[in-house]
N, C-alpha and C positions, 0 to 999 in steps of 0.2 A: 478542389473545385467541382470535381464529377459529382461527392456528395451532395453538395447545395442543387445541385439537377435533378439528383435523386429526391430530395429531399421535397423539391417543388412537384414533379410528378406525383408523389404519392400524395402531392395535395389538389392534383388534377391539370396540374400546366399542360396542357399538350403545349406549347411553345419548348419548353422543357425536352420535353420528349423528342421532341425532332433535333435537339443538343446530340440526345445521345444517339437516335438511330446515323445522325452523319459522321458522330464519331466512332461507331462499332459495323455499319452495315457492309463496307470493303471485307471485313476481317468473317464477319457472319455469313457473307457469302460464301468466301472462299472456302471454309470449316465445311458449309452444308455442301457443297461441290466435291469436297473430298469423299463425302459419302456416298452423295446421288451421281453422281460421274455425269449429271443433266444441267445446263444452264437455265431453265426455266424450272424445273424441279427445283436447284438451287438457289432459283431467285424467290419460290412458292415458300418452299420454309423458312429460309431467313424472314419471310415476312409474316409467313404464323407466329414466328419466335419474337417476334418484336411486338404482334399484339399479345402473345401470352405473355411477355413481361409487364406491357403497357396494363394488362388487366391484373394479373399478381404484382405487381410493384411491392404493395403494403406486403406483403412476404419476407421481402428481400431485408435480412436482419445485418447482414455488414457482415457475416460471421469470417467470409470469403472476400474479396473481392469482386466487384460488380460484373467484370470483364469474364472472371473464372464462373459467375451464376447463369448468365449469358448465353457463355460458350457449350456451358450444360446443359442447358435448353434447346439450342440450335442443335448439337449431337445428337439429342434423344430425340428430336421431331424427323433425324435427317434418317436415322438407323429404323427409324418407323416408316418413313415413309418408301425409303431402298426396299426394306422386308414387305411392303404394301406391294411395291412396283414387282417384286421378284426377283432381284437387283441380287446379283451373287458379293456379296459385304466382306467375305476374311478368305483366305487363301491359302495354303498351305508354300511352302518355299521349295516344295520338294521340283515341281514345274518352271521354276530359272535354272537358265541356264547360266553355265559355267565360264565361258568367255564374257570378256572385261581388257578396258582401253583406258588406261590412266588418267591422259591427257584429252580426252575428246571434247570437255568442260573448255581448256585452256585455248581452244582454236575459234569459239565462238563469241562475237558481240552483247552486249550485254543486252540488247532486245531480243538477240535471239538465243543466250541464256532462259530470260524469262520465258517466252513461248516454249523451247523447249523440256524446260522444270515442270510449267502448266501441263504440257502434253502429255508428258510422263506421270506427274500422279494422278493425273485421270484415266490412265489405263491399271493405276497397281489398284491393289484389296485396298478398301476402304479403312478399314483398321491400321495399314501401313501406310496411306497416303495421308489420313491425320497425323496421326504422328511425326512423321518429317516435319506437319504443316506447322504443325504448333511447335514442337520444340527447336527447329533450325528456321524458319520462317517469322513466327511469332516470339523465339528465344525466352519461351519458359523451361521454367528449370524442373526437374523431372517429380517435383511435387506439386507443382500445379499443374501438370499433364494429368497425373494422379488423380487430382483431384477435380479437373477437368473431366476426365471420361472415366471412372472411376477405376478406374484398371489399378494392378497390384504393381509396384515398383518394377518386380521382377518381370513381370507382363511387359512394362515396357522396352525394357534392354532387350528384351526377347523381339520383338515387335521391330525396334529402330535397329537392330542386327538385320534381322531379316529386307528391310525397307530400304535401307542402305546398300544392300547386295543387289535387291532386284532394282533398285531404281539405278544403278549404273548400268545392269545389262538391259534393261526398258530401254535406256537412254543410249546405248553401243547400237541397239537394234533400230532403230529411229534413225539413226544418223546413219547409217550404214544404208537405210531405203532411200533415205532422202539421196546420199549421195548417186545410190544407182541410178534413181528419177532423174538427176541430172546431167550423169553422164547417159 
């Protein structure tokens, strides 16, 4: 069905097109947020990225999937516009720490799961809070991460290692102030 949208777009539907910005703009945001760690920054690109597609459409050859050309767009305009901002984008893991709470996930509601998830990859490297975003959030499989950000397979394992260690202790450290705030 997305193809026939596609297919109308590239012959000028804007009706079309607002198909697909309500069916990709939650996800377009969230990807540009991973980068720009800004809610209005990541609302600025997601929505270059949706006229850069609206005007390259006739581009878009099927060779991928529409969602994986998309998401490619939104990354390179969010990684231009972090390096624009001065925005510190990759990290090194050597600066997490070493303490880690198993269960600190299992004591919390699932609103305040998600706020907490949000919280935390907006503080990790942008290169590790994509990553989570797309493969455990969006549940691609590590070839269309691949092919999503163009990274090398081995890049990623390296990347979701690292992203998985710090995002427990982001998320130990978080729950640990909150708690102090309240007592």
């Amino acid at each position: 069905m997305e193809d026939i949208y596609i297919e109308k777009v590239k012959n000028g539907d804007v009706e079309a097109f607002r198909f697909i910005i309500r069916q990709y703009q939650n996800m377009a945001f969230s990807v540009a947020m991973s980068v720009v760690k800004n809610e209005f920054l990541a609302r600025d690109v997601a929505q270059e990225a949706f006229l850069n597609v609206f005007q390259n459409i006739k581009q878009f050859r099927g060779d991928s999937k529409f969602s994986t050309w998309l998401y490619r767009i939104v990354i390179n305009k969010a990684f231009r516009v972090a390096e624009k901002e001065g925005k510190h984008t990759f990290d090194s893991i050597d600066d997490v720490g070493k303490e880690t709470e198993e269960n600190s996930m299992d004591k919390l509601t699932d609103d305040e799961r998600k706020f907490y998830i949000n919280e935390v990859l907006i503080r990790m490297p942008a290169n590790e809070s994509l990553a989570l975003r797309l493969f455990y959030l969006q549940e691609m499989a590590m070839s269309e991460v691949q092919e999503v950000t163009g990274w090398s397979l081995s890049n990623i394992k390296v990347i979701l290692h690292r992203a998985r260690k710090r995002f427990q202790v982001e998320l130990n450290t978080i729950l640990k102030t909150e708690a102090k705030s309240i007592l």
